[in-house]
N, C-alpha and C positions, 0 to 999 in steps of 0.2 A: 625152663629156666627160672619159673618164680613159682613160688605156691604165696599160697592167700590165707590172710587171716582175720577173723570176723571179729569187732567191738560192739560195744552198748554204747549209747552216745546217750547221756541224761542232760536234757538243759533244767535249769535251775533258773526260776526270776523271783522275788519279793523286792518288801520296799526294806529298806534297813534303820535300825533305830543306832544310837552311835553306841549302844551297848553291844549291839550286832557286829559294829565295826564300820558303822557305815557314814560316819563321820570322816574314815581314812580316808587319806588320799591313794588312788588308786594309781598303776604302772601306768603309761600310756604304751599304747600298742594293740597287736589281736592276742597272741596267747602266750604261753609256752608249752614243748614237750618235755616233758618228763623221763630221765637217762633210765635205762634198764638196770643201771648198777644203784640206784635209791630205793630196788625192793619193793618199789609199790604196785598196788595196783591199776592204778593210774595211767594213762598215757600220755595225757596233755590238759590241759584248760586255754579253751576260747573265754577271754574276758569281752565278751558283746558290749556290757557297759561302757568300756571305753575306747571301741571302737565304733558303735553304732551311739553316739551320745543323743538323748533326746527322740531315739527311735519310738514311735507308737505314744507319743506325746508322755514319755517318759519323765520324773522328775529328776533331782540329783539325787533322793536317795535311792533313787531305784537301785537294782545288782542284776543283770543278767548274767549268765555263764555257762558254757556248755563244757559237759565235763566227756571225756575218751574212757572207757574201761574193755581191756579184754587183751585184745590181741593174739598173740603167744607166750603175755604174762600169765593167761589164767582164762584157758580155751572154755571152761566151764561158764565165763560172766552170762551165757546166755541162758542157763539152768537158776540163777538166782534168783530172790523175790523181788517183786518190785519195790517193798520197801529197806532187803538191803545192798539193791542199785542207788537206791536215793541216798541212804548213810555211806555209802561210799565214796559217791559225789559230794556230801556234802561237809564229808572228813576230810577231802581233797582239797577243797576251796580254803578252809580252815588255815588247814596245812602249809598252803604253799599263799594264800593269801594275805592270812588274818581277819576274813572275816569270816562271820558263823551265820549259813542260813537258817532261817528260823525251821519250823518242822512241819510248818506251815506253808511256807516254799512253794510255789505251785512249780512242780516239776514234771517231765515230759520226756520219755525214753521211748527210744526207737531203737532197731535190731540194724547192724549196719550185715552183712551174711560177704565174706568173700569181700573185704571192702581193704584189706591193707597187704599191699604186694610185700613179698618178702623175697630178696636173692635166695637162691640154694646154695653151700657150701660148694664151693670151687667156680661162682660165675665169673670171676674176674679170668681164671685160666681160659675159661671157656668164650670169655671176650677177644680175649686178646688171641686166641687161636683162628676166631674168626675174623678180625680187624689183620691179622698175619696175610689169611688166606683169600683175602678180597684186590683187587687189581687197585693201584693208585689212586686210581680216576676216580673210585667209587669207595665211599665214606658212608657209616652207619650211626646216626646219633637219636638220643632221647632217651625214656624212661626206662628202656629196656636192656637200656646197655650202661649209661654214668649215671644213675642215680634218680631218686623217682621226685625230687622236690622239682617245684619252678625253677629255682635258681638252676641245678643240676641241670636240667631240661636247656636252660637257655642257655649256659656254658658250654654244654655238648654239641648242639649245632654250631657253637662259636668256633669251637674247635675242627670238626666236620669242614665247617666252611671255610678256614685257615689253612688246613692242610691240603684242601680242593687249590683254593688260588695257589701254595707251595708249587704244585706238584703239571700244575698248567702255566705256569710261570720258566719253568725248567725245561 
């Protein structure tokens, strides 16, 4: 039902000077991911900075960030150098940030192998053939069948467990 696909995961920290951008005020939040239809190579940025504020007796100019590269944009990210995993994290911060790590950056990559589930082409048919073929009584939910986020996860049992009380109700 799912094949796997492997990212580079580069975190990025310095301190930022406000030439850097590090006067900005930054989102609050963890991150975002990056659509498949913007071409990049990219998958998402974790902004640690302003989720972990003050982590490791951090100042305010500090920048943490971890940047996603790979996937099934570009099955190859695992063949590249390490310095250009780091120019590509650190085009991506840029990019979708505004600010510019310096090149000095202490940066830190690791190999995720087999880390991001992907549906096959026709799972939905293939759900619903089996959610058809199961007795009433008995409901199937989580990452394997609506969707592999937390939220997804916790809708699906909501669901599961709505259609169990329907169906013992009757």
């Amino acid at each position: 039902m799912h094949k796997t696909g492997s990212c580079v995961v580069i975190s990025v920290g310095f301190n930022a000077t406000n030439d850097e951008g590090g006067g900005k005020v930054l989102p609050e939040g963890f991150g975002h991911l990056i659509p498949r239809k913007e071409g990049e190579d990219a998958l998402g940025i974790i902004w640690h900075s302003s989720v972990f504020k003050g982590y490791g007796n951090a100042g305010d100019c500090q920048r943490r960030y971890t940047v996603m590269i790979g996937g099934d944009r570009i099955e190859e990210a695992f063949a590249y150098s390490e310095s250009k995993l780091e120019s590509l994290a650190r085009e991506a911060i840029y990019k979708h940030l505004g600010v510019l790590p310096p090149h000095d950056a202490v940066c830190s990559i690791s190999y995720a192998r087999d880390s991001i589930s992907h549906y096959q082409v026709g799972h939905l048919k293939s759900i619903c053939g089996i959610r058809e073929a199961l007795p009433s009584t008995f409901q199937v939910a989580g990452a394997s069948f609506d969707g592999v986020s937390v939220h997804d996860c916790i809708t699906s049992g909501k669901n599961a467990a709505k259609s169990l009380l329907q169906n013992f109700k009757s």
